[in-house]
C-alpha positions in Angstrom: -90.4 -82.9 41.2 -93.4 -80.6 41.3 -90.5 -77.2 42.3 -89.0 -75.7 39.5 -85.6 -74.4 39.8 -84.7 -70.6 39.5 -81.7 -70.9 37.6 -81.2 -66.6 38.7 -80.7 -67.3 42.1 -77.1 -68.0 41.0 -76.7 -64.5 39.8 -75.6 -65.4 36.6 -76.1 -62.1 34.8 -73.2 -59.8 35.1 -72.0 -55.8 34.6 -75.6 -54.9 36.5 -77.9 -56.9 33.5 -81.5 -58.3 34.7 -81.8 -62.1 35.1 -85.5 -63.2 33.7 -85.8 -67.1 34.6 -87.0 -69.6 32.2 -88.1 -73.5 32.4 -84.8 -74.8 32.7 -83.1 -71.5 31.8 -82.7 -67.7 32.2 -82.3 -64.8 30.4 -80.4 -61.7 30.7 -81.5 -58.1 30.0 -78.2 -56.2 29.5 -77.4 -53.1 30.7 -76.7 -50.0 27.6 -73.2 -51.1 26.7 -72.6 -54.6 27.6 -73.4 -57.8 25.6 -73.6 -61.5 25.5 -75.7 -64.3 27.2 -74.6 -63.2 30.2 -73.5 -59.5 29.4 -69.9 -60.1 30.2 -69.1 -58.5 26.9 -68.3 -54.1 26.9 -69.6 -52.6 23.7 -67.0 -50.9 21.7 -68.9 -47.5 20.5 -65.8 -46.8 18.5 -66.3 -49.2 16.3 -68.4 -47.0 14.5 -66.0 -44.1 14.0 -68.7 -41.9 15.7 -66.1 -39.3 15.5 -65.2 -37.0 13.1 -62.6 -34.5 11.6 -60.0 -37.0 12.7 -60.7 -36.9 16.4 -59.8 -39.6 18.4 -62.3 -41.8 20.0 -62.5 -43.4 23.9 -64.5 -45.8 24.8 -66.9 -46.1 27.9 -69.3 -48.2 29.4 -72.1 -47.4 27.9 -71.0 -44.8 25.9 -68.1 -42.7 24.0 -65.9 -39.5 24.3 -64.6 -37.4 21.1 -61.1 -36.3 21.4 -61.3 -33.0 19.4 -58.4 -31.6 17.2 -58.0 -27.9 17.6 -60.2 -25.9 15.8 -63.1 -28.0 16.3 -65.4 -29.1 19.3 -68.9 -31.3 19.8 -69.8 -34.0 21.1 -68.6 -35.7 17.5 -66.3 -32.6 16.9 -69.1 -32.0 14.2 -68.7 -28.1 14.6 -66.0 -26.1 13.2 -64.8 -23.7 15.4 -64.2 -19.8 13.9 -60.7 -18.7 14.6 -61.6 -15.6 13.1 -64.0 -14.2 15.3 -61.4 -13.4 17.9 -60.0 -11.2 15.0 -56.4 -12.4 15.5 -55.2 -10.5 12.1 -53.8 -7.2 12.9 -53.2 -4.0 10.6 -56.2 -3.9 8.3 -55.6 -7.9 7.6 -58.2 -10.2 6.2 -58.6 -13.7 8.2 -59.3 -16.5 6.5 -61.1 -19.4 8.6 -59.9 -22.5 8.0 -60.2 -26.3 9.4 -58.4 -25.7 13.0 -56.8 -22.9 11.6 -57.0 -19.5 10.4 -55.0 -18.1 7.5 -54.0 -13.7 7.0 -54.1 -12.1 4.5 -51.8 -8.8 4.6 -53.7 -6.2 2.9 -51.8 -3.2 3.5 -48.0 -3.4 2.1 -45.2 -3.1 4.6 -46.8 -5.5 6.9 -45.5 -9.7 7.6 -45.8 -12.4 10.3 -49.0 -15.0 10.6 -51.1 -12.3 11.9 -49.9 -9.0 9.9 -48.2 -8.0 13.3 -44.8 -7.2 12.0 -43.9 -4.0 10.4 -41.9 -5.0 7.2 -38.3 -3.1 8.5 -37.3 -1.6 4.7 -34.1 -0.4 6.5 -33.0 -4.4 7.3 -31.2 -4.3 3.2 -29.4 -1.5 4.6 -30.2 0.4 1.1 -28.5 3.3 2.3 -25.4 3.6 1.0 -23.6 7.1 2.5 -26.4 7.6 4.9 -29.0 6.8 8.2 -31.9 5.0 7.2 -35.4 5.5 8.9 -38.0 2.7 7.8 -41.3 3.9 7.7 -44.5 1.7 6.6 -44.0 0.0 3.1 -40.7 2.4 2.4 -37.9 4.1 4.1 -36.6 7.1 3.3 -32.4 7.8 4.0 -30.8 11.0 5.4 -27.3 11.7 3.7 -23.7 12.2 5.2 -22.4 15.2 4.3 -21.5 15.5 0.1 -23.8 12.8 -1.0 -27.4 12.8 -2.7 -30.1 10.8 -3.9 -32.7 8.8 -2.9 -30.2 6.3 -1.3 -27.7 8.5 -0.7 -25.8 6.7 -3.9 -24.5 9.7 -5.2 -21.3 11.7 -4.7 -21.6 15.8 -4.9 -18.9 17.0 -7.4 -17.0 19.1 -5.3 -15.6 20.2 -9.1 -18.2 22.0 -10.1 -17.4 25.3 -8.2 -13.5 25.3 -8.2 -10.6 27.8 -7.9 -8.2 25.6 -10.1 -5.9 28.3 -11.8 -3.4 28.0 -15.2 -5.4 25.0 -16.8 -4.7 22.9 -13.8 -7.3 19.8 -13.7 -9.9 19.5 -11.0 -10.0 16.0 -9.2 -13.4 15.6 -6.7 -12.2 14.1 -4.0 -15.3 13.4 -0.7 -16.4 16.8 0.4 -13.4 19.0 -1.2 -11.4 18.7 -4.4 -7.9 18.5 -5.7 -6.3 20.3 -8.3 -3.5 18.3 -10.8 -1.3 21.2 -11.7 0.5 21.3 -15.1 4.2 21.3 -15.2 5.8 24.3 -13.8 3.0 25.1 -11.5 2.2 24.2 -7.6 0.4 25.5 -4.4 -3.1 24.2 -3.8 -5.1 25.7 -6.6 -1.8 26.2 -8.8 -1.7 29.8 -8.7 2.5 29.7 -8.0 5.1 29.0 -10.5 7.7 26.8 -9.1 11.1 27.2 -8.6 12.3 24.2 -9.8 15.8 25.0 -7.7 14.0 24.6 -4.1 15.2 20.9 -4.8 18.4 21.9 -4.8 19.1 20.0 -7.9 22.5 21.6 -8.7 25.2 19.4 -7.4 29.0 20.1 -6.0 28.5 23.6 -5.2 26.8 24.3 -8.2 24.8 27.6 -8.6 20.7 26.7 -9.7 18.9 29.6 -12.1 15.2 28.9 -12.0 13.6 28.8 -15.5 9.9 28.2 -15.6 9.3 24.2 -15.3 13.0 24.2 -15.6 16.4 25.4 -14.7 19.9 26.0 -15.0 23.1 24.9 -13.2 26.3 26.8 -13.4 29.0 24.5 -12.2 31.9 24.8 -10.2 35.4 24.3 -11.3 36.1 20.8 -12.1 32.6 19.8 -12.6 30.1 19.7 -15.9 26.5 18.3 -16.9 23.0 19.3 -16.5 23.3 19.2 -12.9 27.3 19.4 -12.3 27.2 15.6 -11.1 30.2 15.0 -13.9 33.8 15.5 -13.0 36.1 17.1 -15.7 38.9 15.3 -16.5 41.5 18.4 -16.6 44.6 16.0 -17.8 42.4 15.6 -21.3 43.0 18.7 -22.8 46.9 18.1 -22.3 47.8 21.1 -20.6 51.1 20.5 -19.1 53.9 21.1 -21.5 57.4 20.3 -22.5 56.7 16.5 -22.3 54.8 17.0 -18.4 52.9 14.2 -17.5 49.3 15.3 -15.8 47.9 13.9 -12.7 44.4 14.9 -11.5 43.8 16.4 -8.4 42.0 14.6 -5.4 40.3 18.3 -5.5 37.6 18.9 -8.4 38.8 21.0 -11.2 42.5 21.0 -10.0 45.4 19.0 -11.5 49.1 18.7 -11.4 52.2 18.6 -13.7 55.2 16.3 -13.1 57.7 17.9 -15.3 60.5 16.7 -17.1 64.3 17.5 -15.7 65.1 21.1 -17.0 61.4 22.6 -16.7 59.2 23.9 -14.1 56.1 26.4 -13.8 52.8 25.0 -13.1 52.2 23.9 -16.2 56.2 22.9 -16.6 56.3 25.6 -19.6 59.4 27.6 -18.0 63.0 26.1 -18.8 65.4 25.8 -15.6 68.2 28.1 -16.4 70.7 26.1 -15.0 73.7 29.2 -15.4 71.8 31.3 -12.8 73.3 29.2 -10.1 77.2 30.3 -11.5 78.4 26.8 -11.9 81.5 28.5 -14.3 84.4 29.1 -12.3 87.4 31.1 -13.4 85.1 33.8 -15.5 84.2 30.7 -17.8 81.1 31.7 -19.9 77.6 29.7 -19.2 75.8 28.6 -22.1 72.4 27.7 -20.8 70.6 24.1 -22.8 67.9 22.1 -21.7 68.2 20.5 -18.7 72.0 21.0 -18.4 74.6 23.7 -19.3 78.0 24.2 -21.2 81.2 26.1 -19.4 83.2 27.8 -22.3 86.5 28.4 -20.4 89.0 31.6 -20.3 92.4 30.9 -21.8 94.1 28.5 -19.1 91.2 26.8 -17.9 89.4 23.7 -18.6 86.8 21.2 -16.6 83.3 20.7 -16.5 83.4 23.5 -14.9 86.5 25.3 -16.1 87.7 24.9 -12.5 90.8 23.0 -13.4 94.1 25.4 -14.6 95.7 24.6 -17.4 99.0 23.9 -17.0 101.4 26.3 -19.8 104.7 24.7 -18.5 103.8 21.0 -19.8 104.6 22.2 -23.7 108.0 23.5 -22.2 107.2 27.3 -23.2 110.5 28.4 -21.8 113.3 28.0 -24.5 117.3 28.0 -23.7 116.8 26.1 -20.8 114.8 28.9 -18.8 112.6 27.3 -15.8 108.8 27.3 -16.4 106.6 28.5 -13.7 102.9 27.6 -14.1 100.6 31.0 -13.3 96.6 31.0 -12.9 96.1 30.9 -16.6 99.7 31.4 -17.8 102.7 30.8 -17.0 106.0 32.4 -16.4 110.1 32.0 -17.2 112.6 32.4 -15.7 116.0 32.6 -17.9 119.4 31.7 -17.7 121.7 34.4 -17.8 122.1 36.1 -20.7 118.7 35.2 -22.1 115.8 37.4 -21.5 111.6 37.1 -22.8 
């Protein structure tokens, strides 16, 4: 038993460590980042939050690596990085550094965006209201349509205030040219003509139109009345037929017709029929004209209606002493026996 055992010959050191043997035992002298008796442990150099600004940490044999967050680098991502010196602000800006970042300040008005690069477009508000707009830095400035004014073209050019409105007619702006509101009894575009109230033709049935000024006057037909001769006359109410007639109005304006009674005529029925003018007498009977009919005064040996029967002498026996009776066309005539005479 005089050999001592080298308990390293079994290579019981691990991950590269150094085996030192011992009476009865060893020892092992570990490699930077491993552990334990026999170094089989890694060393987590994590543990120790080596890194900072909240980068992230990986572990290697032996060692580390730092994970930086933008903005800073290292090998702990100790160092801030300056965004600022790459003078990312643009238009007069003033860059802030900050922790990964960089803020701008825009110093000149007119100017947005995170690095001052946009020019502020006034014009986007479309503040122009009868116009073109043209932004320009920090402003705009607006060119005006035709009859308007103002910085934003807001305002409407009276058209009014140079006018050729005549007779007290009223001026009306209107965009780029006027109106003018004429008073009654004028017209034409600045009021400068009377007006002849009958180019209406306002004058009805044939009526004859007088202009007046801001008036006029209709002269109506026959058969019509009213301001403008719209209102037929009703001829049959002033009664004009006579001798009991009875009116009818014509179908024709300002016309009407009698319907007389028997024994008249005329247009208004005011003649009497003279009913002896046809002769109705016979025998030289006198006519006595009446209304509507006639009386026959007969000549001696006549009678009738129309004194067209003859009277007959010989029925009153005229002839005496027994002489014959002869009637005669009013009269009569005897004839005697002999030795009587008359």
């Amino acid at each position: 038993c005089e050999i001592e055992v080298d308990e390293c010959l079994s290579d019981p050191c691990h991950n590269g460590a150094t085996c030192v043997d011992h009476l009865n035992a060893f020892s092992c002298i570990c490699q930077d980042g491993f552990e334990g008796t026999t170094c089989e442990a890694n060393i987590n150099e994590c543990h120790s939050s080596p890194c900072l600004h909240n980068s992230s940490c990986a572990d290697l044999i032996g060692g580390y690596r730092c994970i930086c967050l933008p903005g800073f680098t290292g090998a702990r991502c100790e160092t801030d990085i300056d965004e600022c010196a790459s003078f990312p602000c643009k238009n007069g800006a003033t860059c802030i550094d900050q922790p990964g970042n960089y803020f701008c300040q825009c110093c000149v008005k007119g100017f947005a965006g995170p690095r001052c690069e946009i020019n502020v477009n006034e014009c986007s508000s479309n503040p122009c209201l009868h116009g073109y707009c043209y932004d320009i830095v920090d402003g705009f400035y607006c060119l005006c349509n035709p009859g308007y004014a103002g910085l934003k073209c807001d305002q409407d050019i009276d058209d009014c205030i140079v006018n050729a409105c005549e007779h007290n007619s009223t001026c009306v702006d209107l965009h780029l040219r006027y109106q003018c509101d004429c008073l009654p009894g004028w017209e034409g575009t600045f009021c400068e003509k009377e007006s002849n109230e009958c180019n209406s033709e306002p004058c009805k049935n044939n009526g004859t139109c007088m202009d007046l000024f801001n008036s006029y006057r209709c002269t109506c037909a026959a058969g019509w009345t009213g301001p403008d001769c719209s209102e037929d006359i009703n001829e049959c109410e002033s009664e004009p037929c006579l001798n009991g007639a009875t009116c009818y109005e014509s179908v024709k304006p300002g016309q009407f017709v009698c319907s007389c009674q028997h024994g008249f005529t005329g247009t208004l029925c005011e003649v009497e029929i003279n009913e002896c003018l046809s002769g109705p007498c016979k025998n030289n009977g006198t006519c006595l004209d009446l209304i509507n009919r006639f009386i026959c005064n007969c000549a001696p040996g006549y009678y009738g209606s129309f004194c067209e029967m003859d009277v007959n002498e010989c029925e009153t026996s005229p002839c005496l002493h027994g002489g014959s009776c002869s009637n005669r066309l009013g009269g009569y005539l005897c004839f005697c026996l002999p030795g009587f005479t008359g």
